[in-house]
Backbone as JSON Lines, residues from 0, in Angstrom:
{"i":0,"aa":"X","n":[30.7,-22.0,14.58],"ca":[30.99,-22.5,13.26],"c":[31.14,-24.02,13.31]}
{"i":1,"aa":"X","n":[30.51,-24.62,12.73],"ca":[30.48,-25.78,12.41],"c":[31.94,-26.63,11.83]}
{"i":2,"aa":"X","n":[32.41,-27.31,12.43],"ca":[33.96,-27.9,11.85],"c":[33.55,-29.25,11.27]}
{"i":3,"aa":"X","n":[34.9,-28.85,10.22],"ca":[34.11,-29.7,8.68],"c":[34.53,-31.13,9.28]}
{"i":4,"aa":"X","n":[34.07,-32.26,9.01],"ca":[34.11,-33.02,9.28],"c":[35.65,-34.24,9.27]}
{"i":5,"aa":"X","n":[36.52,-33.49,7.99],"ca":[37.97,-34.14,7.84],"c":[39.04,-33.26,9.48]}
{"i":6,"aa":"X","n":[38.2,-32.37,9.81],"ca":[39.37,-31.95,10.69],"c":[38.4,-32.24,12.51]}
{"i":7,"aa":"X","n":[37.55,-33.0,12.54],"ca":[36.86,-33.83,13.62],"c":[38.01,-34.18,14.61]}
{"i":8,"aa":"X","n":[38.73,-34.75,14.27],"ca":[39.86,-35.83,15.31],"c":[41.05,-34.56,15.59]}
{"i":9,"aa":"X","n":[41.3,-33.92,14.96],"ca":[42.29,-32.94,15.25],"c":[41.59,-31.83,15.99]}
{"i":10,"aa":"X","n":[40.38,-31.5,16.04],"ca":[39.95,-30.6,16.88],"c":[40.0,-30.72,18.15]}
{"i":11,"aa":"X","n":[39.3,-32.26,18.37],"ca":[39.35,-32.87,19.66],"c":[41.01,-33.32,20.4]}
{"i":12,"aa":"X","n":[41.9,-33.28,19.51],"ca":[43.15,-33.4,19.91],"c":[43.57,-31.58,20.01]}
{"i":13,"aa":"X","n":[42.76,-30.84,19.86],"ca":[42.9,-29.14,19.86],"c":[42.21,-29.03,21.53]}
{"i":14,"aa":"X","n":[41.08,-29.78,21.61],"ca":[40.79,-29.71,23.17],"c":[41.4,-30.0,24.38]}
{"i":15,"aa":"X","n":[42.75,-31.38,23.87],"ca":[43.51,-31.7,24.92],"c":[44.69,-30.58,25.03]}
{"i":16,"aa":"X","n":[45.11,-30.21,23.74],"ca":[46.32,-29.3,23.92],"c":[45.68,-27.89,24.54]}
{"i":17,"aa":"X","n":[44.6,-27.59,24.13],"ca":[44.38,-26.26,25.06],"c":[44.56,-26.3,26.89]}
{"i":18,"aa":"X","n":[43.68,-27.49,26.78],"ca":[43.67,-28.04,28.66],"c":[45.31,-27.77,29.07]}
{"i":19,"aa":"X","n":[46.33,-28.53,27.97],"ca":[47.36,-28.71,28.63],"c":[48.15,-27.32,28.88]}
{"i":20,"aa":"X","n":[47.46,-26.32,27.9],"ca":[47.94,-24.69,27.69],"c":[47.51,-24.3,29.42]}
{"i":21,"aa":"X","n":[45.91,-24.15,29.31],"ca":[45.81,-24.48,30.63],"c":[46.48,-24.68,31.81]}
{"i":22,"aa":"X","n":[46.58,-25.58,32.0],"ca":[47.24,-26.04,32.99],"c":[49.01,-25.72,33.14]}
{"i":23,"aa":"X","n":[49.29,-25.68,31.96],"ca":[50.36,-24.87,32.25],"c":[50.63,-23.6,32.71]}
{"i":24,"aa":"X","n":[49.69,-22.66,32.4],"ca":[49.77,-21.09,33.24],"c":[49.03,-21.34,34.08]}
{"i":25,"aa":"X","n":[48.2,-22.23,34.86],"ca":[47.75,-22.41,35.62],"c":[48.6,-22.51,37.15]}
{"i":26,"aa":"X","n":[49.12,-23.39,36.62],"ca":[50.52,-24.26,37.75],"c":[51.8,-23.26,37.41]}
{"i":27,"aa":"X","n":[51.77,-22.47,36.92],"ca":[52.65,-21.66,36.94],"c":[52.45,-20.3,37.57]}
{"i":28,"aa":"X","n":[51.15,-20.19,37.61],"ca":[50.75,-19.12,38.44],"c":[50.37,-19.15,39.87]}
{"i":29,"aa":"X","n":[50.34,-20.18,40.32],"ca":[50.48,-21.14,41.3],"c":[51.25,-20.71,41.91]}
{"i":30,"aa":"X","n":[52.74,-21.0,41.43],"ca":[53.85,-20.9,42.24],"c":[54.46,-22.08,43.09]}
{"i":31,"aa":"X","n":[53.47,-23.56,42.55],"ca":[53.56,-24.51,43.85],"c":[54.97,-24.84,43.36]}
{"i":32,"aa":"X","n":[56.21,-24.86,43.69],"ca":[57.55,-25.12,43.21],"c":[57.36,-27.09,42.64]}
{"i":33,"aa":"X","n":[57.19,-27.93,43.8],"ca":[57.19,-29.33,43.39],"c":[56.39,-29.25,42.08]}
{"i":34,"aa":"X","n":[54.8,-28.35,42.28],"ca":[53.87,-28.95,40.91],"c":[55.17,-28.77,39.36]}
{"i":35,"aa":"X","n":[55.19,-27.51,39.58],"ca":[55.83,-26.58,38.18],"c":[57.03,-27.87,37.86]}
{"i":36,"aa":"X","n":[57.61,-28.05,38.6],"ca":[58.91,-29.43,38.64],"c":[58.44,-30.66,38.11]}
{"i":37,"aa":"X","n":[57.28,-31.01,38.53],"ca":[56.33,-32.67,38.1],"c":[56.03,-32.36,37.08]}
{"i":38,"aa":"X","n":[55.33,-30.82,36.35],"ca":[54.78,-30.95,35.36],"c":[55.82,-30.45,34.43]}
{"i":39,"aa":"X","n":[56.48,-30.01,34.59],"ca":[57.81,-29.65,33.64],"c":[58.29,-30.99,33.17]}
{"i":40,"aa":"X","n":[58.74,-32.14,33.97],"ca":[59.18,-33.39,33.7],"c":[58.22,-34.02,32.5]}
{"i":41,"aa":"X","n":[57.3,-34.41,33.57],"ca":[56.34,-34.42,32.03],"c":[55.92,-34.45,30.99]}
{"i":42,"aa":"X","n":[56.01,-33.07,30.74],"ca":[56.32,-32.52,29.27],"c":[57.37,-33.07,28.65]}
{"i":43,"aa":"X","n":[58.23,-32.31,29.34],"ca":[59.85,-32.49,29.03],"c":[60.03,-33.96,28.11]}
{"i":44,"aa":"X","n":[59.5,-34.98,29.03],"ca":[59.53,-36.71,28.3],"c":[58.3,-36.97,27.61]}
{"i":45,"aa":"X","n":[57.59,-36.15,27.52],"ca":[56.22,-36.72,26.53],"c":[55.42,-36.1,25.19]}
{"i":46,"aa":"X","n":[56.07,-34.61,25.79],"ca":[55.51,-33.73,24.31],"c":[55.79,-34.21,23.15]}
{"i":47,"aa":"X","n":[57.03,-34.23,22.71],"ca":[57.41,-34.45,21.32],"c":[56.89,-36.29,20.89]}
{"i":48,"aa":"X","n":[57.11,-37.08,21.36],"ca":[56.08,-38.15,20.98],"c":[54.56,-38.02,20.99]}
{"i":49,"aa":"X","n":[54.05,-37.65,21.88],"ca":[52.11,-37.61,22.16],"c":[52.53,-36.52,20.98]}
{"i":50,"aa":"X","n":[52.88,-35.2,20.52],"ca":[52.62,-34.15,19.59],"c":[52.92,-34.41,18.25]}
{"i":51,"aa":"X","n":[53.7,-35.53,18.05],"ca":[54.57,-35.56,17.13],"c":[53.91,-35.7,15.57]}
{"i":52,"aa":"X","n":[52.9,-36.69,15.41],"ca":[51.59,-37.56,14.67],"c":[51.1,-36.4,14.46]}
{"i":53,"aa":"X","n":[50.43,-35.62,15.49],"ca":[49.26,-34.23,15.3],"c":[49.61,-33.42,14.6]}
{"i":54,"aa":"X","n":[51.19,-32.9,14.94],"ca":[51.73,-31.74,14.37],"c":[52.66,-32.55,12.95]}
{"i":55,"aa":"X","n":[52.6,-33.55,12.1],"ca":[53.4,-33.89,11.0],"c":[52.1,-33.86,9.9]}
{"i":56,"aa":"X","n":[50.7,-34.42,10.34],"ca":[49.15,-34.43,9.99],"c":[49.27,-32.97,9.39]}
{"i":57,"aa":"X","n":[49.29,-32.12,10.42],"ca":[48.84,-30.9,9.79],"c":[49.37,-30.51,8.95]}
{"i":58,"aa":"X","n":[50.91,-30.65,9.31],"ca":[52.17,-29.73,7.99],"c":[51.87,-30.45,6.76]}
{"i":59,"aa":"X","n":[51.44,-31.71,6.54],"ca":[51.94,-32.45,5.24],"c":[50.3,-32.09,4.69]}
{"i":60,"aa":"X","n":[49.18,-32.59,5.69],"ca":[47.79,-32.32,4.88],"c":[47.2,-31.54,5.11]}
{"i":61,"aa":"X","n":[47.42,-30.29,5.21],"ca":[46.7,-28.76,6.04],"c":[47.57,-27.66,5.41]}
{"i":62,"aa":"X","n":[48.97,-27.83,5.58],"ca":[49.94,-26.3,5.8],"c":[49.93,-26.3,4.49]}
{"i":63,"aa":"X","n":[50.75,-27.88,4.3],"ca":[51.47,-27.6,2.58],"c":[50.45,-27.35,1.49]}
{"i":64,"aa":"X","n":[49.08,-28.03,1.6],"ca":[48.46,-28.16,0.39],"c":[47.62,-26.24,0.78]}
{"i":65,"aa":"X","n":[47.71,-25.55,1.5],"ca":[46.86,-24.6,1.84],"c":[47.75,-23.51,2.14]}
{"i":66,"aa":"X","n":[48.99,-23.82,2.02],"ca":[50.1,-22.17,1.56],"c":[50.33,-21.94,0.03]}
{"i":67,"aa":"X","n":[49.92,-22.61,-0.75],"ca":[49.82,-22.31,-1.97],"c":[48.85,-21.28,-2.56]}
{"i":68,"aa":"X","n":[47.52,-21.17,-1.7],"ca":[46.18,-21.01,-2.15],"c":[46.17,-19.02,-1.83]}
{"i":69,"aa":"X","n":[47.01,-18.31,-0.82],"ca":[47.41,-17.01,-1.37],"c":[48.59,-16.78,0.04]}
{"i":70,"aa":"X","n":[48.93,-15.48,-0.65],"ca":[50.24,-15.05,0.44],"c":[49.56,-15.19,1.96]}
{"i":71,"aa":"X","n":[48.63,-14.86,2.27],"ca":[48.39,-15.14,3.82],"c":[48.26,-16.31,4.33]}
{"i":72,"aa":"X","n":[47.72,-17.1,3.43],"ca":[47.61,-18.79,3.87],"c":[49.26,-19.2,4.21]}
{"i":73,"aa":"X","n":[49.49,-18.75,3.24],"ca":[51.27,-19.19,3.16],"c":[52.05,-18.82,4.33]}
{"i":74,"aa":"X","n":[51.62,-17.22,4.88],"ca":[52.08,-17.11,6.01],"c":[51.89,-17.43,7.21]}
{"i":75,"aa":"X","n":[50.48,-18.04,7.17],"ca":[50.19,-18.59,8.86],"c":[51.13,-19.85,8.42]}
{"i":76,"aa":"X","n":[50.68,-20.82,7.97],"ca":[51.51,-21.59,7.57],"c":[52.85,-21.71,7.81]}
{"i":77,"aa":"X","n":[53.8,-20.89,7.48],"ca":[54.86,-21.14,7.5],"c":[55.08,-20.77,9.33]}
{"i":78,"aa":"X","n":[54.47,-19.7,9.89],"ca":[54.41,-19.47,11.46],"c":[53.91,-20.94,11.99]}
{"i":79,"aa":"X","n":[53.12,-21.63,11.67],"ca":[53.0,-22.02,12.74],"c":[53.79,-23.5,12.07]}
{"i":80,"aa":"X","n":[54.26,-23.53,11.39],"ca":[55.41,-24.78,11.29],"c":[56.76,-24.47,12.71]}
{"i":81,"aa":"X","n":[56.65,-22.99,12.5],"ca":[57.66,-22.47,13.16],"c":[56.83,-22.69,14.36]}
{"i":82,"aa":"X","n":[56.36,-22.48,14.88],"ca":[55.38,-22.74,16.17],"c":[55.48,-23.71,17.0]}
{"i":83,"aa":"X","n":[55.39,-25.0,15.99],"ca":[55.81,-26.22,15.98],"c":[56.9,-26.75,16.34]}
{"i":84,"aa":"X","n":[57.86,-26.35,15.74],"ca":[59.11,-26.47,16.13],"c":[59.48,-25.27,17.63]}
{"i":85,"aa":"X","n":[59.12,-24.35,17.8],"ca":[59.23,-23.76,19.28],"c":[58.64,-24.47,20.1]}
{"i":86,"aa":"X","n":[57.62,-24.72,20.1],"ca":[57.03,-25.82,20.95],"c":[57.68,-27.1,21.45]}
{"i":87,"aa":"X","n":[58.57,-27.87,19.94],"ca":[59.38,-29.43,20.93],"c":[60.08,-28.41,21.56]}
{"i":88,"aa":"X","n":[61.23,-27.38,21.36],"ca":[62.13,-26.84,22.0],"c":[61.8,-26.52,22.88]}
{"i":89,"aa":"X","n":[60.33,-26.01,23.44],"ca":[60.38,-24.91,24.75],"c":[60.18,-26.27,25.39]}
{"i":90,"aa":"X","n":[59.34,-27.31,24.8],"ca":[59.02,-28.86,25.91],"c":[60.11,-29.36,26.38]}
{"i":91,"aa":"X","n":[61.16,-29.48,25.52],"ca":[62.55,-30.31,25.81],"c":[63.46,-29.23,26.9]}
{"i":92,"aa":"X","n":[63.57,-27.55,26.75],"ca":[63.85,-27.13,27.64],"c":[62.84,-26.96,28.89]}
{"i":93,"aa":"X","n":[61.84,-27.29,28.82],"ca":[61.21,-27.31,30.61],"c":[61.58,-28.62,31.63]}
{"i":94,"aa":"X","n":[62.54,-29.03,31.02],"ca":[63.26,-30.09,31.81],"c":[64.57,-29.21,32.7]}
{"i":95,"aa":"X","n":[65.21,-28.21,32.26],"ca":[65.87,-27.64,32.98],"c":[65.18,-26.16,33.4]}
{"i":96,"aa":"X","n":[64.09,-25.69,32.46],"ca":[64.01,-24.07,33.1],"c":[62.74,-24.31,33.23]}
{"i":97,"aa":"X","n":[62.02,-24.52,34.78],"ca":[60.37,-24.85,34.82],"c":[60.04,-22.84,34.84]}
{"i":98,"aa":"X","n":[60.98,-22.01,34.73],"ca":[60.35,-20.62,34.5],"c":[59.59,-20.24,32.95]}
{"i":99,"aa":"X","n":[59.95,-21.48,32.28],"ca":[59.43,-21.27,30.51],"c":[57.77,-22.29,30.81]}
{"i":100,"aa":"X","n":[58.04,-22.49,32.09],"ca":[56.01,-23.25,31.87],"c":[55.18,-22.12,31.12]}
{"i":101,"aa":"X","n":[54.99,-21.26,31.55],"ca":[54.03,-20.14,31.59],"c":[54.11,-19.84,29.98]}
{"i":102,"aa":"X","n":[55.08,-19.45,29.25],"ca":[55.57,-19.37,28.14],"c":[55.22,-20.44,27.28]}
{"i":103,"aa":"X","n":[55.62,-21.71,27.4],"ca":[54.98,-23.06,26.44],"c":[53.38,-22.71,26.86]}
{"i":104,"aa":"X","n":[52.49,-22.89,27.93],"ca":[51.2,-22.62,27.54],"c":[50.89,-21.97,27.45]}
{"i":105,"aa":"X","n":[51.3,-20.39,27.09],"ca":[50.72,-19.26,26.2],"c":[50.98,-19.9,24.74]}
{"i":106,"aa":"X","n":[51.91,-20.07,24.11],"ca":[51.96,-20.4,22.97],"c":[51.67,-21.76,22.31]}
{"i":107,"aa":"X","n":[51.63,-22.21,23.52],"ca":[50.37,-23.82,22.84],"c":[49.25,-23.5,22.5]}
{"i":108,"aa":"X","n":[48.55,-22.49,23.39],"ca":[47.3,-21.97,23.37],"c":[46.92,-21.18,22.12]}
{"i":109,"aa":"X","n":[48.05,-20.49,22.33],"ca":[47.54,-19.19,21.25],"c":[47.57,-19.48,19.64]}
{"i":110,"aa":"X","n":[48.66,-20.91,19.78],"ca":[48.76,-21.62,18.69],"c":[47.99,-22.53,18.08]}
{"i":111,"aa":"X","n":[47.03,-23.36,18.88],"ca":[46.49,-24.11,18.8],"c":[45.05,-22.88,18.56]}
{"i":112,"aa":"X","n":[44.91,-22.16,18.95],"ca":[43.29,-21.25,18.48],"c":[43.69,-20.85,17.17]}
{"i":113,"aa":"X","n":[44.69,-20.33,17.03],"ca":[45.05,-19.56,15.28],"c":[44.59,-20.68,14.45]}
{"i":114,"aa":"X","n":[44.98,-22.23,14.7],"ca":[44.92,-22.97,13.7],"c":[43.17,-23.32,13.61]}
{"i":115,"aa":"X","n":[42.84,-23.33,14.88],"ca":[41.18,-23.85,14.77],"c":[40.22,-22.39,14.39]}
{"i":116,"aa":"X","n":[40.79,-21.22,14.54],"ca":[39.94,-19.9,14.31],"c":[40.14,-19.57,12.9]}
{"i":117,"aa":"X","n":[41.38,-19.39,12.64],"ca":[41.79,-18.86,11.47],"c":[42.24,-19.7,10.31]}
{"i":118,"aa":"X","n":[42.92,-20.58,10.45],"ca":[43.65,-21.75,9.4],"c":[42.3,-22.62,8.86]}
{"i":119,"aa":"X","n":[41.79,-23.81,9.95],"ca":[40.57,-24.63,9.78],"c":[39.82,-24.14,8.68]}
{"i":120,"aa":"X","n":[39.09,-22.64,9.03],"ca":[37.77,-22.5,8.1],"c":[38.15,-22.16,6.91]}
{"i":121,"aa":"X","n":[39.98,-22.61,6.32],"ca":[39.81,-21.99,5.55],"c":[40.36,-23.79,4.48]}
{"i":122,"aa":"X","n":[39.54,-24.76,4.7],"ca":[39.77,-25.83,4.82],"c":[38.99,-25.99,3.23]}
{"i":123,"aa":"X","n":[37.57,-25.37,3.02],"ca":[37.54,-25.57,2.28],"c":[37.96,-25.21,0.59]}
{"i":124,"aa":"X","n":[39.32,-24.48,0.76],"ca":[39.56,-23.81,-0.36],"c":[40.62,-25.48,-0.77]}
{"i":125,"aa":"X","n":[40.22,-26.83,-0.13],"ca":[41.17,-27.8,-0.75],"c":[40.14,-29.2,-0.96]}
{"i":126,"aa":"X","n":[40.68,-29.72,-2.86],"ca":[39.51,-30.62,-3.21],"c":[39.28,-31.31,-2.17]}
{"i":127,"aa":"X","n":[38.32,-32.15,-2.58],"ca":[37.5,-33.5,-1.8],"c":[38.6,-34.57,-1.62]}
{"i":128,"aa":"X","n":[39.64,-34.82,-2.6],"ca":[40.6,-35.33,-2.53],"c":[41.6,-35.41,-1.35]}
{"i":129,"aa":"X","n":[42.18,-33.9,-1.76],"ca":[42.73,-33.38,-0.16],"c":[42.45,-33.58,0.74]}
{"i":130,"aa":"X","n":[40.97,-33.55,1.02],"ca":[40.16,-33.23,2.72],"c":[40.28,-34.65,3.11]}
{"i":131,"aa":"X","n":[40.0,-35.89,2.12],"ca":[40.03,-36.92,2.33],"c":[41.69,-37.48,3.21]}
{"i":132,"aa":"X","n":[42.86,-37.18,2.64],"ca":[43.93,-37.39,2.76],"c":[44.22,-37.02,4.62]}
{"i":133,"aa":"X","n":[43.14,-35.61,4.79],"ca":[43.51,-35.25,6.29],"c":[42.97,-36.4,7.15]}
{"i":134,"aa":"X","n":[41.62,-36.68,7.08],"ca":[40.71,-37.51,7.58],"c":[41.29,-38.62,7.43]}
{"i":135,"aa":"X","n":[42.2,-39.51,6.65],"ca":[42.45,-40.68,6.78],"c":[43.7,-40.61,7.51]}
{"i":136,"aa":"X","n":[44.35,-39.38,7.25],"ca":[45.95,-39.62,8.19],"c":[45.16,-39.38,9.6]}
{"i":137,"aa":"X","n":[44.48,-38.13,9.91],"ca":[44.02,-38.44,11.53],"c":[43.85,-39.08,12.0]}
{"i":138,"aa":"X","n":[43.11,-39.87,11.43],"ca":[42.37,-41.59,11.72],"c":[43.44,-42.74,12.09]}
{"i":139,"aa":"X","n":[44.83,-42.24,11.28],"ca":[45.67,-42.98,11.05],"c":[46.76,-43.37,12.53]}
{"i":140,"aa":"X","n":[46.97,-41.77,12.88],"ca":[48.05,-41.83,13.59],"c":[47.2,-41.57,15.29]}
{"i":141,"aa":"X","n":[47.99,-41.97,16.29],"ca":[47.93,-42.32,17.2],"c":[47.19,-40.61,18.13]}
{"i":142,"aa":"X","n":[46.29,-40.49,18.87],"ca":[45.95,-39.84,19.14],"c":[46.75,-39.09,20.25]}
{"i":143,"aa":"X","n":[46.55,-37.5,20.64],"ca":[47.43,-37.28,21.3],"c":[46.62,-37.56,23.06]}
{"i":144,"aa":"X","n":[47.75,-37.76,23.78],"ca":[47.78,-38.6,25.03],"c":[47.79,-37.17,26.21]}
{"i":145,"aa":"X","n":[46.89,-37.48,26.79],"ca":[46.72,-36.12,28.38],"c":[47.48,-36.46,28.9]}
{"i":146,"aa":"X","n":[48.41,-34.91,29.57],"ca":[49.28,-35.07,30.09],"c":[48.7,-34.68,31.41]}
């Protein structure tokens, strides 16, 4: 499927967060104790800034204008605001529990596909107006940073 062109920069910021999903059950399946520790830190100090821009983009020009449009829109929507917010929390706790690695990149992952499989295509049920508003805030805010 072809991705519409206002959600371009957020997709490609959908490619880094998958990697980082990645790599999190990766190194967690590992078992290497130091890695799971380095990359827990990491996170721990960088998620919620590098995520912060990506995930405020979507809620204000994606969630809000596209939970109006019927009860299911409304409900991914409101999940993955919630998503969002599990996510700084599970980042800020992998500073003390590197056993929640495995856990943050299942649900980065699984979070980050719902929005590009299921949410995205449903992009065009919002005017030209709207679509515009996503595309200029993406453009706007600072891209997210590989961890």
């Amino acid at each position: 499927m072809k991705i519409a062109d206002e959600l371009l920069i957020l997709a490609r910021e959908h490619h880094i967060s998958l990697s980082l999903g990645n790599k999190c059950v990766n190194t967690a399946k590992a078992g290497k104790a130091e890695d799971i520790k380095a990359l827990c830190l990491k996170i721990s100090q960088t998620f919620g800034a590098s995520f912060q821009a990506h995930f405020e983009t979507e809620e204000i020009t994606i969630f809000a204008p596209l939970k109006d449009k019927s009860a299911t829109l409304k409900a991914m929507c409101e999940q993955l605001t919630k998503e969002h917010q599990q996510l700084y929390k599970l980042a800020q706790a992998l500073k003390d529990k590197p056993e929640l690695l495995a856990e943050f990149g299942d649900l980065l992952k699984a979070h980050t596909r719902i929005e590009d499989r299921e949410l995205f295509p449903h992009i065009n049920l919002l005017s030209k107006a709207q679509r515009q508003i996503i595309k200029d805030s993406s453009e706007r805010h600072l891209p997210i940073a590989k961890l």
